[in-house]
GUBA-483202 format. One record per residue (C-alpha): residue number from 1; residue in three letters; x, y, z negated. Coordinates in steps of 0.5 Angstrom, whole numbers, plus 500, padded with zeros to 3 digits. Layout:
BEGIN
{num->NUM residuo->ALA px->X py->Y pz->Z}
...
END
This chain:
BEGIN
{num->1 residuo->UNK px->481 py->835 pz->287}
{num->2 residuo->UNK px->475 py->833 pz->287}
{num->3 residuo->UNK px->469 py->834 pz->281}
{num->4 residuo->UNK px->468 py->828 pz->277}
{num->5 residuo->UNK px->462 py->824 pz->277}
{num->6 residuo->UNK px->459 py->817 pz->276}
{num->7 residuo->UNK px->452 py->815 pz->279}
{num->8 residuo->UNK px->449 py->809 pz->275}
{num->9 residuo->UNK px->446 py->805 pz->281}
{num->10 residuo->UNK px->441 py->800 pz->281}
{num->11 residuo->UNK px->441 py->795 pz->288}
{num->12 residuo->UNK px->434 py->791 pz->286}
{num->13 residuo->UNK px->434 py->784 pz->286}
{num->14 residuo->UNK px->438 py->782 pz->291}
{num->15 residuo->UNK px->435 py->784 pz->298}
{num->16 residuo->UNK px->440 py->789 pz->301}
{num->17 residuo->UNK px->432 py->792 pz->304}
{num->18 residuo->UNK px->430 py->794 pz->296}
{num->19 residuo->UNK px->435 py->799 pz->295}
{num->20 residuo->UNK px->433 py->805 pz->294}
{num->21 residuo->UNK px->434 py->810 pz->300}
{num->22 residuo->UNK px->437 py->815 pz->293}
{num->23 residuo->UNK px->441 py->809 pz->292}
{num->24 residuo->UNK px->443 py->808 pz->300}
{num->25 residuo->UNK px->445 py->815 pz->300}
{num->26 residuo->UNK px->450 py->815 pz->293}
{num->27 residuo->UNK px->454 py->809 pz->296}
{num->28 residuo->UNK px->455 py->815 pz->302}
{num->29 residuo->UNK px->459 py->820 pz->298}
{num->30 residuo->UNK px->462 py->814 pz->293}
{num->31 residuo->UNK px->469 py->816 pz->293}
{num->32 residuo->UNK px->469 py->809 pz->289}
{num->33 residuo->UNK px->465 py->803 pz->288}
{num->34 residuo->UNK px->464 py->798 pz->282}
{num->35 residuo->UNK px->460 py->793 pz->282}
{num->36 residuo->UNK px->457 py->787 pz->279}
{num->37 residuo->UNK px->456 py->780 pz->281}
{num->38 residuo->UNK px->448 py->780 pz->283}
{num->39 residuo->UNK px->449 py->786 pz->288}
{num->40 residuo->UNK px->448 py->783 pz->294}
{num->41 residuo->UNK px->455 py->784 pz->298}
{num->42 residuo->UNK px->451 py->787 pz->304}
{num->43 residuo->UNK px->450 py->793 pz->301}
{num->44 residuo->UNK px->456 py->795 pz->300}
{num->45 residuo->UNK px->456 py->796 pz->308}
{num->46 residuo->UNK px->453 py->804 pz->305}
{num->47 residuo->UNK px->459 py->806 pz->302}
{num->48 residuo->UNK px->465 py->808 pz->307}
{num->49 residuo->UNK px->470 py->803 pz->309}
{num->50 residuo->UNK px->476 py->806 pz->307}
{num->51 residuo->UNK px->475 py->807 pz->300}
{num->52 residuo->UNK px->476 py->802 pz->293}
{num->53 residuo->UNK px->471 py->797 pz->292}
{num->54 residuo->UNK px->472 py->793 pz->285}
{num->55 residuo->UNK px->468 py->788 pz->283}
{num->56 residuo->UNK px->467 py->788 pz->276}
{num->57 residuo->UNK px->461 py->782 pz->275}
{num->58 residuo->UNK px->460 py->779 pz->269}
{num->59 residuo->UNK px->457 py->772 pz->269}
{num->60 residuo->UNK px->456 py->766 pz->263}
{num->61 residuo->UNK px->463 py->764 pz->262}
{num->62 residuo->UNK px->466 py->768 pz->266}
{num->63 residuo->UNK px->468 py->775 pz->266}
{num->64 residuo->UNK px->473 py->779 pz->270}
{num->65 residuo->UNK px->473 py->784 pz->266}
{num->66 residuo->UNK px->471 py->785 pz->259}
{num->67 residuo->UNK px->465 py->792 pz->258}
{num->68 residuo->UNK px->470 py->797 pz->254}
{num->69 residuo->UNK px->475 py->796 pz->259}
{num->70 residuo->UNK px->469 py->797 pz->265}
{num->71 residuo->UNK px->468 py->803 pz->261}
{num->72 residuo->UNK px->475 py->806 pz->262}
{num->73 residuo->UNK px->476 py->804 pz->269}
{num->74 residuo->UNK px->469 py->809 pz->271}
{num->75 residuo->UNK px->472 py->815 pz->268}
{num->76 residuo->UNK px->480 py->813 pz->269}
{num->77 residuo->UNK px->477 py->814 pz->278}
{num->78 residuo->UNK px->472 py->819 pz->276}
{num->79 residuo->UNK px->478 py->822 pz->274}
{num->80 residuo->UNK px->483 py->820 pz->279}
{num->81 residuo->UNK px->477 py->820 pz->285}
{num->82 residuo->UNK px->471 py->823 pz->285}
{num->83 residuo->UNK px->465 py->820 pz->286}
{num->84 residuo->UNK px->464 py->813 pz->283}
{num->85 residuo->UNK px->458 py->809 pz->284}
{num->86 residuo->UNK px->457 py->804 pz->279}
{num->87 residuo->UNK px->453 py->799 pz->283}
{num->88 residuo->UNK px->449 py->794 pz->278}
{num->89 residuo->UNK px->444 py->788 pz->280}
{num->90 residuo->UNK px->437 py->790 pz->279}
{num->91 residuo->UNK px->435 py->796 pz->275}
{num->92 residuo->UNK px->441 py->798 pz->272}
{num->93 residuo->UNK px->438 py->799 pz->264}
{num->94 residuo->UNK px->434 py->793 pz->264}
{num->95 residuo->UNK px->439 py->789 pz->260}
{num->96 residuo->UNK px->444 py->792 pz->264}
{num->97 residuo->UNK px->449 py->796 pz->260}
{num->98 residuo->UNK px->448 py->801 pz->264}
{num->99 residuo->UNK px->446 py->806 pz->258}
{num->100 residuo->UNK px->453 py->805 pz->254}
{num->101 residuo->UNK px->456 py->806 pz->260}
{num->102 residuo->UNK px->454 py->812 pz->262}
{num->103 residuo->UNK px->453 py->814 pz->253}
{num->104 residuo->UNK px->461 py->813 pz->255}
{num->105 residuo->UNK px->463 py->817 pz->261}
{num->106 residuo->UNK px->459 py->823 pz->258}
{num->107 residuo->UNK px->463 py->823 pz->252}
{num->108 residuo->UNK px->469 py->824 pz->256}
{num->109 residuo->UNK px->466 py->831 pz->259}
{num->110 residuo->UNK px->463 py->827 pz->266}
{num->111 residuo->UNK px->458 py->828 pz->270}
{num->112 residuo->UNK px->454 py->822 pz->271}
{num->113 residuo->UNK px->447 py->821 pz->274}
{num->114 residuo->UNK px->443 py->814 pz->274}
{num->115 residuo->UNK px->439 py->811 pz->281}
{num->116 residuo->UNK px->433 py->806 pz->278}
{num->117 residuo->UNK px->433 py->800 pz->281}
{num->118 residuo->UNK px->427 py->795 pz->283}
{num->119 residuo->UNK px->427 py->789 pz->277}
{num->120 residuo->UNK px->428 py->782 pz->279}
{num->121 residuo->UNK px->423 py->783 pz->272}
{num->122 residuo->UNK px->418 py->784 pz->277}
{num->123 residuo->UNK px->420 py->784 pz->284}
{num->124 residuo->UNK px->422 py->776 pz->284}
{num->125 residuo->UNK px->416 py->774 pz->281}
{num->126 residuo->UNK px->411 py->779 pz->286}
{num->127 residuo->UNK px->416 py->776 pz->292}
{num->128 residuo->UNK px->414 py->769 pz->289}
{num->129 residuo->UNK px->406 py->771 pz->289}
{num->130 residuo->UNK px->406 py->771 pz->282}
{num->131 residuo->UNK px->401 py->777 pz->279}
{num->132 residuo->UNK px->404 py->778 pz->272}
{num->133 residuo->UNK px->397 py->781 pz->270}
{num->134 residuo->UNK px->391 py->779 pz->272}
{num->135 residuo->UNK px->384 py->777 pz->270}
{num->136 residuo->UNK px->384 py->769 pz->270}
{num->137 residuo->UNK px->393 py->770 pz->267}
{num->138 residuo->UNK px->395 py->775 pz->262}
{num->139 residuo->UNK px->393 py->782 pz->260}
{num->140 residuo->UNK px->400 py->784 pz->259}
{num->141 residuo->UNK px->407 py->780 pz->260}
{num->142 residuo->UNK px->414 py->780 pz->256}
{num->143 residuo->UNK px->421 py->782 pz->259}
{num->144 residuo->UNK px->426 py->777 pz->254}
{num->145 residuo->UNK px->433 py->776 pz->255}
{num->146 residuo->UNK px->434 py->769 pz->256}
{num->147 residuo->UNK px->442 py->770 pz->252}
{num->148 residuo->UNK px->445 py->774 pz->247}
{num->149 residuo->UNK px->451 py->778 pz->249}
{num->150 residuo->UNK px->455 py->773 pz->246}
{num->151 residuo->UNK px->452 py->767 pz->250}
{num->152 residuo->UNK px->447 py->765 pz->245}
{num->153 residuo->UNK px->440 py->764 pz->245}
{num->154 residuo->UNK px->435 py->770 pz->245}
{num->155 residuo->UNK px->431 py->770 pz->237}
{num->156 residuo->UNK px->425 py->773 pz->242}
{num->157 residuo->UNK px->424 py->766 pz->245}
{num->158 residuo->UNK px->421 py->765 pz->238}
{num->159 residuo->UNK px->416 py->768 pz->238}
{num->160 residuo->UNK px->415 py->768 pz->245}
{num->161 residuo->UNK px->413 py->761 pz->244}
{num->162 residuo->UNK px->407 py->763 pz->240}
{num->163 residuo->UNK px->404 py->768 pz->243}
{num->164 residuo->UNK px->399 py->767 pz->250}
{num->165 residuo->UNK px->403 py->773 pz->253}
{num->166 residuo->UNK px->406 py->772 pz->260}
{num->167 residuo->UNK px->414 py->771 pz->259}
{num->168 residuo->UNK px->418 py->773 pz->263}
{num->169 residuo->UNK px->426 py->770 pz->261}
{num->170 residuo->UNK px->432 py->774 pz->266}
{num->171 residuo->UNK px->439 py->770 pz->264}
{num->172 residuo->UNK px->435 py->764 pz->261}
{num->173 residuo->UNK px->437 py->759 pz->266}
{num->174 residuo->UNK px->442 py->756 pz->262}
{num->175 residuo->UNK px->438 py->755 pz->256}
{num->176 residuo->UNK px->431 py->752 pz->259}
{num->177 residuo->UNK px->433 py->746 pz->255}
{num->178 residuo->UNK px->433 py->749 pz->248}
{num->179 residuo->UNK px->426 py->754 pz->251}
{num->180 residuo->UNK px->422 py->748 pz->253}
{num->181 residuo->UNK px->424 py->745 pz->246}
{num->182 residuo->UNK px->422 py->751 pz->243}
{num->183 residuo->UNK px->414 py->751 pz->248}
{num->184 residuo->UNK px->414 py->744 pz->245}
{num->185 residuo->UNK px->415 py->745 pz->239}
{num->186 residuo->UNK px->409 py->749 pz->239}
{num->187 residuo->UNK px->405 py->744 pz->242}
{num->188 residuo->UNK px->404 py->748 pz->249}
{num->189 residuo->UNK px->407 py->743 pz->253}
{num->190 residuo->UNK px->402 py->743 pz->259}
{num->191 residuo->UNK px->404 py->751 pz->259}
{num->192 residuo->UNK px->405 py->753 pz->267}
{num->193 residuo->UNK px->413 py->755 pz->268}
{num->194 residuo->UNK px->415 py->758 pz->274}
{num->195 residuo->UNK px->423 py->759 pz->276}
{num->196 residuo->UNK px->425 py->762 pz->282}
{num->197 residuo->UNK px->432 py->762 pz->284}
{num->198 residuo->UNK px->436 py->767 pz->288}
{num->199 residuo->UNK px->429 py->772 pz->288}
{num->200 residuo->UNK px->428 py->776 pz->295}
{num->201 residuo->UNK px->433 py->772 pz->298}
{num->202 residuo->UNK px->433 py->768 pz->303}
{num->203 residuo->UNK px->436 py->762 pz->300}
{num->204 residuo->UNK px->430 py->763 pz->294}
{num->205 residuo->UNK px->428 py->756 pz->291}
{num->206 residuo->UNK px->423 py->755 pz->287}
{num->207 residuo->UNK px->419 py->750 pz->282}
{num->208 residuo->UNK px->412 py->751 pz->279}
{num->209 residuo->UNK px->411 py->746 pz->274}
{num->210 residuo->UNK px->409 py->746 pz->267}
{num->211 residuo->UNK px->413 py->746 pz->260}
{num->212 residuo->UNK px->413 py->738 pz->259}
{num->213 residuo->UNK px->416 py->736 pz->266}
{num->214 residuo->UNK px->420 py->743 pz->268}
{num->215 residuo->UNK px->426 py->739 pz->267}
{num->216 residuo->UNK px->426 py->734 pz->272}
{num->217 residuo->UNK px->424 py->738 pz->277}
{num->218 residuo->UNK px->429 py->743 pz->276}
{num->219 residuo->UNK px->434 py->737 pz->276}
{num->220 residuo->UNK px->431 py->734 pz->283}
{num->221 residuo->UNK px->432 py->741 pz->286}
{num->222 residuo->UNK px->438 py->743 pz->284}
{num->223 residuo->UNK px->435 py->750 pz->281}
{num->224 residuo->UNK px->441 py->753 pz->278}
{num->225 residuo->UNK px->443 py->761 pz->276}
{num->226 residuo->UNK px->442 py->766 pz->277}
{num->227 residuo->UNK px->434 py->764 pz->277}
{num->228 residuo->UNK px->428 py->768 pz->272}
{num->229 residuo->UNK px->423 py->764 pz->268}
{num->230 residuo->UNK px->416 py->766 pz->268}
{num->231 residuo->UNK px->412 py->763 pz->263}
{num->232 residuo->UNK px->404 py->763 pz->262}
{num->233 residuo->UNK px->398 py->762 pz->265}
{num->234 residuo->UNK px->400 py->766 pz->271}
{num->235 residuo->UNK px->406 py->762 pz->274}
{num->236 residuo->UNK px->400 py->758 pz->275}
{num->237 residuo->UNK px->394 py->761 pz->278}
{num->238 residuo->UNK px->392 py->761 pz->285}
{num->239 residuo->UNK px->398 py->765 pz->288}
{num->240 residuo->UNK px->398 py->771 pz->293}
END
């Protein structure tokens, strides 16, 4: 039998080349793999062929399982296998659930470990030549989750509106008509907006526009989730 033990993963934004190698060399030993929808299938070529590999994913509307069952299915194959790999998009603890996950294993006696991923928080807007911090944008910027965990909209977004902090919404896609009303509504409808779809890949789209016409553009280009928002003078600036 080998020792339980569950390693947190986090596969970056999307490209299988922004995997950390740490991460690379996890999904070797993996005896089992859980992953979610935002994991680039290519990088599971780094586990080995002949072991389970179970998607898990969670989207908007749409759920394979529900967390609690996640939960259990870590430590029943840790038991059962050994290693196990939880694979998450991004970096595993930035609105990830990943903490919880590993909250629950440890209470049940097993090993675990986390691998920091790269942040589509970051790395998308970066890819998209967008600097988050700069002297003619914002001296410092705001990650919000753009949905609550029951698919609602974020409370954050309210006072977000307000504020000349650079905001950057993950999950926030499906809610840009309410986020614009909100802008709107505080009289910031010439505010620059940026929305990047599929960040890093190869299939990336992107609409930079502002807060009144970002809702034509998107429609025009079939800009649809998963996507990041970047919102504030920086989505505007001359890009690198």
């Amino acid at each position: 039998m080998k020792r339980p033990k569950i390693t947190l993963v986090g596969a970056g934004p999307g490209d299988p080349e922004l995997l950390s190698l740490a991460g690379a060399r996890a999904l070797e030993t993996a005896d089992v793999v859980l992953y979610d929808a935002l994991v680039n299938p290519a990088i599971l070529a780094y586990a080995k062929k002949n072991i389970k590999k179970i998607f898990v994913g969670k989207r908007a509307g749409c759920h394979s399982y529900v967390q609690d069952n996640i939960n259990k299915m870590l430590v029943d194959f840790a038991n059962s296998y050994g290693h196990v790999v939880r694979l998450k998009g991004g970096d595993p603890y930035i609105f990830g659930r990943g903490s919880e996950e590993l909250q629950f294993a440890k209470s049940k006696n097993i090993e675990t470990s986390v691998i920091p991923g790269v942040s589509s928080a970051i790395a998308v807007a970066e890819l998209a030549g967008i600097s988050l911090i700069n002297k003619n944008g914002s001296s410092d910027f705001w990650v919000i989750t753009g949905s609550t965990k029951d698919g609602g909209l974020s409370r954050d977004l309210y006072l977000a509106a307000k504020l000349d902090q650079t905001v950057v919404i993950l999950m926030g896609i499906q809610h840009i008509e309410k986020i614009v009303e909100l802008y709107k509504m505080e009289g910031r409808g010439s505010l620059p907006i940026a929305i990047i779809q599929n960040g890093s890949l190869d299939n990336q789209r992107m609409v930079f526009s502002t807060i009144e016409t970002v809702l034509h553009e998107i429609a025009d280009k079939q800009v649809l989730t998963p996507a990041i928002l970047v919102i504030g003078k920086s989505a505007a600036i001359e890009r690198c």
